[in-house]
N, C-alpha and C positions, 0 to 999 in steps of 0.2 A: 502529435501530428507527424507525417511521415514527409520526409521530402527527398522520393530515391532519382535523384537522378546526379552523374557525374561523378566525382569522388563521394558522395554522401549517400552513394547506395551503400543500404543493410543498415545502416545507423540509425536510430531515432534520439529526437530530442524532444524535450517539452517547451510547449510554448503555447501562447494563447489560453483563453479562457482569463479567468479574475487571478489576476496575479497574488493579488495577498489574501487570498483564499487559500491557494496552493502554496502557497510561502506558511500559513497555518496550518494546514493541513501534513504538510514535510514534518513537520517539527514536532507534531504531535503524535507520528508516523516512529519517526524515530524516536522520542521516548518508548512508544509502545512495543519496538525490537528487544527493549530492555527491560520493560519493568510489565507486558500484557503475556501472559502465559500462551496464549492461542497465536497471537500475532507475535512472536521472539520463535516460535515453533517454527510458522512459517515462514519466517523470516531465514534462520537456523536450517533448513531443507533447501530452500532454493540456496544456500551460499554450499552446502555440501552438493548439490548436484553441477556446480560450477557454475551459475550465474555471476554476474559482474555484481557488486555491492549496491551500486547507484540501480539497477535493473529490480532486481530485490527489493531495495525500499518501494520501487515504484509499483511493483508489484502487491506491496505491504500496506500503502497508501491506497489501492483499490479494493483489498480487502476490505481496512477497516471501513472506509466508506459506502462499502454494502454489506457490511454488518451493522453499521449504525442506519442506514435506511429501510433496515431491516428490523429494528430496534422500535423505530418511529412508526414504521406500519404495523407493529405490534402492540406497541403501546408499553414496552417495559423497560425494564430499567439493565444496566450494565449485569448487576449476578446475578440475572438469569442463563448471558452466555456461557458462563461456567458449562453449563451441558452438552458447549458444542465440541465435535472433537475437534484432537489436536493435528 
C-alpha cells in the first residue's frame, strides 16, 4: 500500500492484508532466491539492475504467487515449470 504524502513520498511499505500469510509467504520467497532456479534468476536480475534487496524479494514474492496460481489453474505439479524461462 502506498502512503505518499510528507516525508513518505516515493517509499512504500507493506502492510495489511493476513499477516502470517505474508510472513509465510517471505520465507518461502527467500528460500526460493536460493535454491528455485527461475525465481534466484529473477531474483539475481533485479539485484544487477540496482534494485534495493527487500524491493526484489518483494518482487520475488509476486512472482512466485502467480506462478503458483498459475500452477492451480492448470492443474500441475512444480516440474512442469522447468519450461519456463529464465
Amino acid at each position: 500500500m502506498n502512503r505518499d504524502s510528507g516525508r513518505f513520498q516515493g517509499r512504500r511499505s507493506i502492510f495489511g492484508g493476513r499477516a502470517y500469510l505474508r510472513s509465510v509467504l517471505y520465507m518461502a520467497t527467500l528460500i526460493a532466491t536460493r535454491h528455485n532456479p527461475i525465481i534466484e534468476a529473477f531474483y539475481q536480475r533485479l539485484l544487477n539492475a540496482g534494485k534495493c534487496k527487500k524491493v526484489a524479494l518483494t518482487a520475488c514474492m509476486r512472482k512466485l504467487v502467480t506462478i503458483l496460481n498459475a500452477m492451480v489453474r492448470d492443474q500441475c505439479t512444480w516440474e512442469a515449470q522447468k519450461a519456463l524461462p529464465k
